[in-house]
N, C-alpha and C positions, 0 to 999 in steps of 0.2 A: 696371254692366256695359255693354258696346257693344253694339248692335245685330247685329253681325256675327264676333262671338268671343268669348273669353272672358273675365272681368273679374276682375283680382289686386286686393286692397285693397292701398291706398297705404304704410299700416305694414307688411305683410306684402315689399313692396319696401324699405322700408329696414332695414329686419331685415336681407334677404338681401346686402344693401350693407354691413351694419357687419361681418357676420359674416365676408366676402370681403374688405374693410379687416383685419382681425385675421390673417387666414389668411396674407395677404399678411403682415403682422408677423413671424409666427410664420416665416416661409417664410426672410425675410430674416435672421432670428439664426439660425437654422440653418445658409444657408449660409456664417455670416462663420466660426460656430463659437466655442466657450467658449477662455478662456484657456487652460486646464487640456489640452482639446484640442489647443491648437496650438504650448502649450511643454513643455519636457521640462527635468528637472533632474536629474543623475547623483546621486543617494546616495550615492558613494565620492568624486568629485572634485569633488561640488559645481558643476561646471559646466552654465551653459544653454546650451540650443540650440532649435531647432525641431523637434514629436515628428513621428514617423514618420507618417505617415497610408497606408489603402488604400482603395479603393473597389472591393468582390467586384462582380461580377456574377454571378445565377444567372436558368439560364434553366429554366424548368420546365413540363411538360408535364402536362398534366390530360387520361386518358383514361376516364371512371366506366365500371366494368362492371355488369350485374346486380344483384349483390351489395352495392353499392355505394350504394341508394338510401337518401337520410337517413342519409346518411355527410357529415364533412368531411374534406376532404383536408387533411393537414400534413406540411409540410418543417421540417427541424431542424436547426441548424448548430451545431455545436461547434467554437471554435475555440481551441487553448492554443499559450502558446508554445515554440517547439522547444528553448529552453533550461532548464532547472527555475528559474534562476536570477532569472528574469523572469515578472514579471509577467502575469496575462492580457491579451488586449486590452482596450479599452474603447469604447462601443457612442458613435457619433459621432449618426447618423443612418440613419435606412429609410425606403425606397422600394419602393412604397407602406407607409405608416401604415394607413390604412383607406381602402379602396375601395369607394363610393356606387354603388349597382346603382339606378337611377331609373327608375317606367315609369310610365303612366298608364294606371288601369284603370279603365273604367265601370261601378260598383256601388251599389249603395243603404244597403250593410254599411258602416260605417268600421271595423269589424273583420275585414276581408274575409281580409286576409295576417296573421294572429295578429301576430310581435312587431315586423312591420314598423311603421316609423312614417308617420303623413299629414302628407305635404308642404305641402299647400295643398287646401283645399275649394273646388270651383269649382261654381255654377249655370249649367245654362245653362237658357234658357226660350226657347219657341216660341208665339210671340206667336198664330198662327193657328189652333192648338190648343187655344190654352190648358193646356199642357202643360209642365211643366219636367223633367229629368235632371239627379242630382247626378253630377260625377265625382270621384274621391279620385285625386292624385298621391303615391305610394308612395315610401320610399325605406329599402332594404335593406341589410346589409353583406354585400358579395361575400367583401373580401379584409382579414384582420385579421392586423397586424404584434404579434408577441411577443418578450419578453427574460424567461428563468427562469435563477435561480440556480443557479450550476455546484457543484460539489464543495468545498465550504468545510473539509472536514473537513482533509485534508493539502496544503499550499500547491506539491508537484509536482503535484494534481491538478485544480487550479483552473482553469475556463477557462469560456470566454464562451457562453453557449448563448442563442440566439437564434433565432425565423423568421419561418412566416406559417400562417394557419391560413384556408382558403378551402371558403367554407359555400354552401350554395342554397340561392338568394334567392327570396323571396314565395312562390308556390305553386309554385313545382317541387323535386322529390325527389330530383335530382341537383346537383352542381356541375357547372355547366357547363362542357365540355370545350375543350382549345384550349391555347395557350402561354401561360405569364405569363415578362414578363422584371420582376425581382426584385433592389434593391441592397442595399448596406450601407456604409457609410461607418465605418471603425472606426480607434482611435486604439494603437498598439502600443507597448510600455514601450521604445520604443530611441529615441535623437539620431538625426535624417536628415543627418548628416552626412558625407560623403568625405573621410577622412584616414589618412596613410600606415597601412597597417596595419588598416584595415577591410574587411570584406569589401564588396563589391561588393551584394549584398542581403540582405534578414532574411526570416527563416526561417520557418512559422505552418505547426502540423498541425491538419490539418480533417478532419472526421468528417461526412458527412452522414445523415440519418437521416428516409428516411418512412414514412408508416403511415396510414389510414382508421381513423375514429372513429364512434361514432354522434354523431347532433345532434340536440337535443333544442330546434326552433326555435320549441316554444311560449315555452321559459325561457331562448332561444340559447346553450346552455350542451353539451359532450358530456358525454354520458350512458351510455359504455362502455369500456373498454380499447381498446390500439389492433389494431388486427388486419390481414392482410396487410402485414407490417413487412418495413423492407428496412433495411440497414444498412452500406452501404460499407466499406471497412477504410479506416482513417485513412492518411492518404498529405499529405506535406511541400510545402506552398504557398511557393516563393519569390518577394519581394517586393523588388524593384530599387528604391535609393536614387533619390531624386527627382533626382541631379545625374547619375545612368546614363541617367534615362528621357531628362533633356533633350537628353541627347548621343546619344541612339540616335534621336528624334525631330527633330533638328534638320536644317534644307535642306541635303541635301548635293547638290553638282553634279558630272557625269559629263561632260555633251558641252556646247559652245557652237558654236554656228554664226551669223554674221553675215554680214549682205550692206549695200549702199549701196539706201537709197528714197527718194533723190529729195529737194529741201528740204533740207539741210546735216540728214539723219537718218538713221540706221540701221534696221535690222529684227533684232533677236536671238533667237532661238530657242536654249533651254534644258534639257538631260535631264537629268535625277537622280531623286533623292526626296523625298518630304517634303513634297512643297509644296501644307501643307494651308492648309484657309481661315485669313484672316490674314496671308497671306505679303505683303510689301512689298520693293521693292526701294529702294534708295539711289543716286540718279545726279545728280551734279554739284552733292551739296546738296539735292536735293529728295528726301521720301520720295514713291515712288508705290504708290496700296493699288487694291483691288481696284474701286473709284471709279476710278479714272483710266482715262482709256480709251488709256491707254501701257502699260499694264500687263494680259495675259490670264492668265490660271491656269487649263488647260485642264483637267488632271487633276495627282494628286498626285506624277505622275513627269513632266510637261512645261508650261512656262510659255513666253509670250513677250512680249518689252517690245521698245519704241521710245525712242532716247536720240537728244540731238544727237552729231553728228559728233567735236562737239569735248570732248565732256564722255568718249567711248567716249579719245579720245587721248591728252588731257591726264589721267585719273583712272583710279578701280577703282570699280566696281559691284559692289554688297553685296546679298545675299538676306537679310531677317530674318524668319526663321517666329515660327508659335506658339512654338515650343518650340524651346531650344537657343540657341546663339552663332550670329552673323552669320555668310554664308558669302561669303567672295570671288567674284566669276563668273570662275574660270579652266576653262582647258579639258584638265581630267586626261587626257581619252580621248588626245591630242596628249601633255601633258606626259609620259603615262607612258611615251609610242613615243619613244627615244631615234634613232631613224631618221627620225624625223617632225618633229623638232623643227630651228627654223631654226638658221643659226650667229647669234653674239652678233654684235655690229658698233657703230663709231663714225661718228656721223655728221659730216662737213666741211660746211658751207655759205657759197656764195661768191654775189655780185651783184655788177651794176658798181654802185662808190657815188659815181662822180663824173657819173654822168646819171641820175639818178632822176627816173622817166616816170611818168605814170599808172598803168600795169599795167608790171610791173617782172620780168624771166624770174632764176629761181633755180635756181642749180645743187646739189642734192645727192649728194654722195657717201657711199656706206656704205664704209668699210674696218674689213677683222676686227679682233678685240680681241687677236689674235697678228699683231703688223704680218709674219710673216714666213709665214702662212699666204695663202692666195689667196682671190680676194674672196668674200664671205660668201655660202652659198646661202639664201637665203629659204624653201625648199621648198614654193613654189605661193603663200604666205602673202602677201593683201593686207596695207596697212600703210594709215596713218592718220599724217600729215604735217600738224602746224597751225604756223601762223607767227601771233603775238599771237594776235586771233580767230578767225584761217580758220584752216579743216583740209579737206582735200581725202583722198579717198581715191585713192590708187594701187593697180590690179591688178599682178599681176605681172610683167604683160608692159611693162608700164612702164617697170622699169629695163633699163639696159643695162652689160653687161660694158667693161671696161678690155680697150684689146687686150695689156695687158699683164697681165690678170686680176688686177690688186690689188685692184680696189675695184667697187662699180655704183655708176652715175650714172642721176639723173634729172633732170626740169627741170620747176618748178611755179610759174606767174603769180602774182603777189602785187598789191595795192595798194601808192602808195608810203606808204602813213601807218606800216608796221608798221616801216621800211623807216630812221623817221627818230629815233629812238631804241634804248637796247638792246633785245631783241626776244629770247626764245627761240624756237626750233626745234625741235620735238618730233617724232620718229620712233619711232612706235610698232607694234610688231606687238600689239594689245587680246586679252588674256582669256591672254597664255600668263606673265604674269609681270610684277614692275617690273625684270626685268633684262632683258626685252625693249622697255624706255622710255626710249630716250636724246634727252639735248636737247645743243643747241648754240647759243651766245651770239650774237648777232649786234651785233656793236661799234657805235656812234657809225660813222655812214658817214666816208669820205675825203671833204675837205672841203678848195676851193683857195680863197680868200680875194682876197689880193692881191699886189701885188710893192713892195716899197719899199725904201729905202736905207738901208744900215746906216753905211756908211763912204767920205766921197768924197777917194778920194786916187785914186793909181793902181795896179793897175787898183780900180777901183770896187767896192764890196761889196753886192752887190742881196740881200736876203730875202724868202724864198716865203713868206708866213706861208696856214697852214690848219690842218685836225686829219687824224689819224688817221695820220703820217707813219711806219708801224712798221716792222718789220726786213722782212716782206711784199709792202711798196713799194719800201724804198730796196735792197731786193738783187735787183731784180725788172729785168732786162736789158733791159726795153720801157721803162721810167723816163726820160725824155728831157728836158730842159729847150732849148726853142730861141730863142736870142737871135741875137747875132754869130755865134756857131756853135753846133751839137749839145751841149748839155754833161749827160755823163753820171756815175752812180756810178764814184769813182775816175777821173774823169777832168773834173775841174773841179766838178763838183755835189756839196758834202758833206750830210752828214746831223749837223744840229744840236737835233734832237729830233723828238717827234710831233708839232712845230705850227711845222718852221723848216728851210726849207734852206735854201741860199745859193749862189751863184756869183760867181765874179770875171770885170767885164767890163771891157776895155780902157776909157781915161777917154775915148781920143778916139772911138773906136766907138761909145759908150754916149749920145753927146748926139744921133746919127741913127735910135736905136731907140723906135720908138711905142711896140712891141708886143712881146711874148716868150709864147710858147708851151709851154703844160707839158701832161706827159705822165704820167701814174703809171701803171704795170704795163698791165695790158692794157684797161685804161680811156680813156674819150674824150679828147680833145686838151680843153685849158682855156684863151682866150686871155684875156693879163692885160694891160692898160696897165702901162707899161714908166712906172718911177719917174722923179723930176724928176733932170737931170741934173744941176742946178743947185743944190740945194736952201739951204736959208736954215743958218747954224752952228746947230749943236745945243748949247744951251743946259746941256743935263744931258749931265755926261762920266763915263762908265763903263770901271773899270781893271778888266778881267780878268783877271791875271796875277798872281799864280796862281790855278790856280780852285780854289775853294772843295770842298771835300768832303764826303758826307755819306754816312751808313751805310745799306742797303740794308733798306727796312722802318720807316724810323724818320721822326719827326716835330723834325728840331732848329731851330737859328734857323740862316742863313747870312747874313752879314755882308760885304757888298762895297764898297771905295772907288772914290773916283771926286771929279768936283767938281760944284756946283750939283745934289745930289741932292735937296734938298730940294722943287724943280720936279718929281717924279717923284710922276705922277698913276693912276696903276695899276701893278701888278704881277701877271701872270696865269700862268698852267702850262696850256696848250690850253685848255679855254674856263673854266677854273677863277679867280676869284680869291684872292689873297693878301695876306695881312695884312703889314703894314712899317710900318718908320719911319727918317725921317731925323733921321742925329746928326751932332753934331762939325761944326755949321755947317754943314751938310749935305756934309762929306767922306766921309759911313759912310750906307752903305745892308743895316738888318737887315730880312730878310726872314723869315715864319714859315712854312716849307714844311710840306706834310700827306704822308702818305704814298703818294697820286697821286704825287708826283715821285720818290719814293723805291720805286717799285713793285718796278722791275728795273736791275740793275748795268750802268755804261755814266752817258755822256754826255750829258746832260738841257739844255735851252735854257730857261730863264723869258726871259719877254716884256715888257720894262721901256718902260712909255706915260711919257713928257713929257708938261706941262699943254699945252707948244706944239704937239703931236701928233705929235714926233716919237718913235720907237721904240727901244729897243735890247736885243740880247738879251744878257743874262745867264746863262754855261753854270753848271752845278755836274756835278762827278764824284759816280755812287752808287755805291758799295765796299761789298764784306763787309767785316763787322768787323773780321776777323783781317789782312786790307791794310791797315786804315788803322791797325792798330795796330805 
């Protein structure tokens, strides 16, 4: 024993260790539950499933009058099923089992409390006196859990009788007064299933039934009939299939509200229901839980999270509760106000792609999804614009009308890295839909290369070679080529594919030109060194005549003569290359095109490299089937 308290012997603690070890056992098969309990087999069809379970709740009130002294109080629950057909329940688990009433009292009796029992004998001594006190640690049962057999006689009358039976403890003549909350966990003859043609939930009639006993707490036994008995009429307990509760239980969302905070991030704020502990949201790939400080759950009708910018643009955010299916973050209170809601729209997006700067200005336009409606109204509704990585948020006053009301335009700085590859373009209004999420491609920029010589007779055949040369540019009235003179669409400047135009310049002109000047649509001026006038014969000769044909969509070989082909040292389609070979002592040049060349109907240029570096182009016609047939 210590000098200053009290002394437990060292076995007396591990006793109390193995016994709380065990309890702990017992606690945990309990709650996994028996097999019996938690599978169900149909006797007519043989089929398994998972059985019904329920967990009552009863709350019970203990007020002892006079009369009442060396009384126990008991509650009593009958439960049968609403069908004859079926079985009674069956008892899972209670709560509480038996409940330890504990005190410590200073006596010299160990018989002090008759059938209580002694917890622990403790000494204490007072070293100054010479004087010691024993005290006795008590422990009593308050509250004791019962299951008595129901009506075995006739099998419609069979049903579950179970409760609790709550006595006073050590030396008081009452039960103590006050509320007990009181479970039951029971197992019911039905499949917890949802299938066409089930109802919705199962059915149990309960009877409850109390009454005052005497107690007889020398021999804890009662020792009289029961007296002041109360008796409920029985009345029909419905019990909702576990796939109803998850769907009545699960996060539903009412309102969203977003704003921009700063840091390429949002602020969202969320109303519904549900959103009990447990709840996580889903953004961009990451789940966030009630650990993440992105994530608040204020109460069970409002939450708020923080997302990147670009993750609210590009994707949907998911609520996953306790209970129930995922819920989208869309914003009903908006989707359901048909006056509230913005028009749908297409987005256009145009840059210049022949000067790409550091920071690079984009034009957006929205035009409706009725090209013959006038431009889309957004109704107040910020939007959320990403280009590759970035996304920038637009207010509303952002855009601006067409004076012609077809479309709204905006205009948002970009980096050029997103600028030099294909790129989507994402215009989204976040939380009302994915038919509010449209994107737009952004091509391989326009690309001028150089100018060289295809054919030196008279006048001279010069080629622009670059990429991106589409119907866009060449029908585009700014398009200017400047040598000797202006030479335009339809008027000296033809269109030989996406990576080839051409001009004819006089032979004697051409040998005073350094330089020639190109122009595509409303894009910068490109100046090009003006090809050799001179140039050395071209070794690889290429017969065009007739050209070649191929079917629109399709991958065939095209086969071209000519002489010295077998010097032909690449074969390309814009920056693509192609497989070939040379035959027939190099009079036959087969080429194996992809369906890049074959994309769209019309007049296609391949780009035929000599080992000597000289070029030449090679057209082929793409045709629907049914022409070339």
């Amino acid at each position: 024993m210590s000098p200053s308290g009290y002394g437990i012997a060292a076995q007396d603690i591990l006793s109390e260790e193995i016994n709380l070890t065990y309890q702990i056992l017992n606690l945990r098969m309990l709650l996994e539950r028996s097999i019996t309990d938690r599978t169900y087999t149909d006797t007519r069809t043989k089929n398994s499933g998972p059985r019904a379970q329920a967990v009552l709740g009863f709350q019970v009130s203990l007020d002892p009058m006079k009369q009442h002294k060396r009384c126990a109080a008991i509650v009593e629950i009958e439960l049968a099923p609403a069908a004859s057909s079926k079985k009674p329940p069956s008892m899972v688990a209670m709560m509480p089992l038996a409940k330890t009433y504990n005190v410590a009292a200073l006596t010299r009796k160990a018989n002090e409390f008759a059938v209580s029992a002694v917890l622990k004998v403790i000494t204490v001594g007072y070293s100054e006196r010479h004087t010691g006190q024993t005290y006795y640690l008590y422990r009593d049962t308050d509250t004791v859990a019962f299951e008595r057999p129901g009506n075995q006689a006739q099998a419609q009358d069979q049903k579950l009788v179970f409760g609790w039976e709550f006595r006073p403890v050590l030396n008081r003549t009452a039960v103590e007064p006050g509320v007990r909350q009181l479970f039951a966990v029971v197992a019911l003859d039905e499949q917890d299933l949802l299938e066409l043609g089930t109802p919705d939930d199962f059915a149990m009639k309960v009877t409850v039934r109390t009454y005052w006993a005497k107690f007889d707490k020398k021999n804890a036994v009662i020792s009289s009939k029961p007296r002041d008995e109360r008796k409920d009429a029985e009345h029909e307990l419905r019990i909702p299939r576990a796939q109803i509760v998850q769907k009545s239980l699960g996060p539903r969302v009412k309102k969203v509200e977003w704003k921009p905070c700063g840091e390429g991030t949002v602020l969202i704020d969320v109303s519904g229901d549900n959103f009990y502990n447990g709840t996580t949201a889903v953004v961009g790939g990451q789940i966030l839980d009630r650990s993440s400080p992105s994530l608040l759950v204020k109460s069970d009708q409002f939450l708020q999270l923080t997302a990147r910018t670009y993750d609210v643009g590009r994707g949907s955010i998911y609520l996953s509760g306790r209970y129930g299916l995922s819920e989208e973050l869309l914003d009903d209170a908006t989707r359901s106000d048909p006056k509230a809601m913005p028009d749908r729209f297409n987005p256009v997006v145009t840059f210049d792609p022949i000067a790409i700067k550091t920071n690079n200005e984009l034009s957006i336009k929205l035009f409706p999804k009725d090209m013959n409606a006038p431009a889309p109204d957004l109704k107040l509704n910020k939007a959320i614009v990403t280009v590759g990585q970035q996304a920038s948020v637009l207010e509303p006053t952002s855009w601006h009308k067409s004076t012609d009301d077809k479309f709204l335009e905006t205009f948002i700085t970009v980096p050029a890295e997103p600028l030099k590859s294909d790129t989507v373009v994402t215009v989204a209004i976040p939380f009302l839909g994915s038919e509010y999420q449209e994107g737009a491609l952004l091509f391989k920029p326009i690309t001028v290369d150089r100018a060289i010589l295809i054919r030196d007779e008279d006048p001279q055949v010069w080629g622009i070679l670059g990429t991106g040369f589409d119907e866009a540019v060449t029908t585009n009235q700014q398009t200017v080529v400047t040598a000797d003179r202006e030479y335009r669409i339809n008027d000296g400047l033809d269109f030989k594919g996406r990576n080839l135009l051409t001009i004819a310049v006089p032979k004697a002109k051409a040998a005073n030109l350094k330089n020639i000047i190109v122009k595509l649509g409303d894009s910068l001026p490109v100046v090009l060194a003006a090809p050799s006038a001179s140039p050395p014969s071209a070794k690889v000769m290429l017969n065009n005549d007739p050209v070649p044909t191929a079917n629109v969509g399709t991958a065939p070989v095209i086969e071209f003569a000519g002489e010295n082909l077998g010097q032909v040292g690449k074969v390309r389609f814009a920056s693509d290359g192609l497989d070939y070979s040379a035959e027939d002592g190099g009079k036959k040049l087969r080429v194996f095109i992809n369906r890049k060349v074959t994309e769209k109907v019309g007049r296609v240029s391949l780009t035929v490299e000599a080992k000597d570096g000289s070029i030449l182009a090679a057209d082929v016609d793409v045709r629907k089937e049914e022409e070339s047939k």
